[in-house]
C-alpha positions in Angstrom: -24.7 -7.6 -39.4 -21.8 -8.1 -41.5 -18.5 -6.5 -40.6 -15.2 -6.1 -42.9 -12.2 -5.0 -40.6 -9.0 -3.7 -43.1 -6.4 -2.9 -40.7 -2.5 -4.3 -41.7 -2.2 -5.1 -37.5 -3.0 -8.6 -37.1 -3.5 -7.5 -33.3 -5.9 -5.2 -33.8 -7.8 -7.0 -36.3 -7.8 -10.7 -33.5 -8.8 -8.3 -31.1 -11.5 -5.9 -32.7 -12.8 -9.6 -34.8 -13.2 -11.4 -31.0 -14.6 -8.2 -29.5 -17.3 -7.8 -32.1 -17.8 -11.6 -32.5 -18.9 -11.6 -29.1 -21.6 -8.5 -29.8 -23.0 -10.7 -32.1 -21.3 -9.6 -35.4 -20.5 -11.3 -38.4 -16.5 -10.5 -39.0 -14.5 -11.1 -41.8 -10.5 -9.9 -41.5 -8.5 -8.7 -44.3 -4.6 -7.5 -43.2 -3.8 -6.4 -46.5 -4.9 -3.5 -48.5 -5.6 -5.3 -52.0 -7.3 -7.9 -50.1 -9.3 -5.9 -48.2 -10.2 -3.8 -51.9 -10.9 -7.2 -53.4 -13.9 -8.1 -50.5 -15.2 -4.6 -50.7 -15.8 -4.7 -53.9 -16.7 -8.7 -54.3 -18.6 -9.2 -51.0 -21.7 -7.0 -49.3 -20.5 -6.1 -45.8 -23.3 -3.7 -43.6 -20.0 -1.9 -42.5 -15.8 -1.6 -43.5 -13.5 -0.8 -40.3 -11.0 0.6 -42.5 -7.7 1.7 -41.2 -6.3 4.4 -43.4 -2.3 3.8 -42.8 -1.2 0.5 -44.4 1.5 -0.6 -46.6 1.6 -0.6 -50.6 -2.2 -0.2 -50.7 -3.6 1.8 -47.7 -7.0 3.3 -46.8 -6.7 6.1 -49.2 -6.3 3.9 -52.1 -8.6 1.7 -51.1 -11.6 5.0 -51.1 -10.0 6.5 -54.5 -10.3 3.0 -56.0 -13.9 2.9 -54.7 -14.9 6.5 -55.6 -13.5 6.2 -59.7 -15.7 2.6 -60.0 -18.9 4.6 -58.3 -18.8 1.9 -55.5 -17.9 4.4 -52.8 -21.4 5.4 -51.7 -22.9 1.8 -51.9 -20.7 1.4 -48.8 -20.6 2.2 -45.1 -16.9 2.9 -44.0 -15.6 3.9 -40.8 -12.4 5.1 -41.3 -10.4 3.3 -38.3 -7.0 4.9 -38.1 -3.9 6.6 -36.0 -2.0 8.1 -38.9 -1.7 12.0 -39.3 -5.4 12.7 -41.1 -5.9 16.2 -40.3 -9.4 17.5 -39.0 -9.5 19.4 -42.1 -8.5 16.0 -44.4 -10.6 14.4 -41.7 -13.5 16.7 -42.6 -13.2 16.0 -46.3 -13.6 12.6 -46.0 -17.0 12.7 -43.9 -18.3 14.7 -46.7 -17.7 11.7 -49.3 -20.7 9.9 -49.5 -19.8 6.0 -48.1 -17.9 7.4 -45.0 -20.0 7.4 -42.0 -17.3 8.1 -39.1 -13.6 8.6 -38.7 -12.3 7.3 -35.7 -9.0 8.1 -34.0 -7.0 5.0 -32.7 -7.1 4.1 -30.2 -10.6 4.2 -30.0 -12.9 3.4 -27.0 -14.8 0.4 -27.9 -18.5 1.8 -26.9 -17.5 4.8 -29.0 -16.7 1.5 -32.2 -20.1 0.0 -31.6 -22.1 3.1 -31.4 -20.6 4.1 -35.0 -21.4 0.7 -36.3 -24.9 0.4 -35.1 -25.8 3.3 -36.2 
């Protein structure tokens, strides 16, 4: 399976890449937020880690960008972030079709895997 983590924190990316390397998982890392847009929409990745709080171009931007092409629901995302998403936004998001989890940093790693795999 093919991963795409998009998180500006080269520490978390190293660290969630190695984890998920070791499961078996194909990982590709993007620390930037156009990058990251640029392999969404150029490469086919089974699942996006996207974190939602990043500079210049963040998650958000990344999903709006997505959703006015009509590429949104021909991905998987799980929304990987610590910023201030309310339930409610939280909510909102789930409902888009190409968001499959939203999940609170930090996250347990079982809790990662399970929303990956399934």
């Amino acid at each position: 399976m093919k991963l795409l983590i998009v998180d500006d924190n080269k520490d978390i990316t190293t660290m969630l890449s190695k984890y998920l390397l070791m499961k078996g998982f194909d990982c590709t890392v993007s620390n930037d937020g156009k990058d990251g847009m640029n392999l969404i929409k150029n490469g086919l990745f089974d699942r996006v880690i996207l974190d939602m709080a990043m500079p210049d171009f963040g998650g958000m931007d990344i999903i709006n960008e997505l959703e006015k092409s009509n590429k949104l629901k021909d991905n998987k995302i799980i929304i990987f972030t610590a910023s201030s998403i309310s339930d409610e936004e939280g909510l909102d998001l789930l409902k888009k079709d190409g968001i499959i989890k939203l999940l609170r940093k930090p996250v347990q790693l079982n809790e990662l895997l399970e929303s990956i795999t399934n």
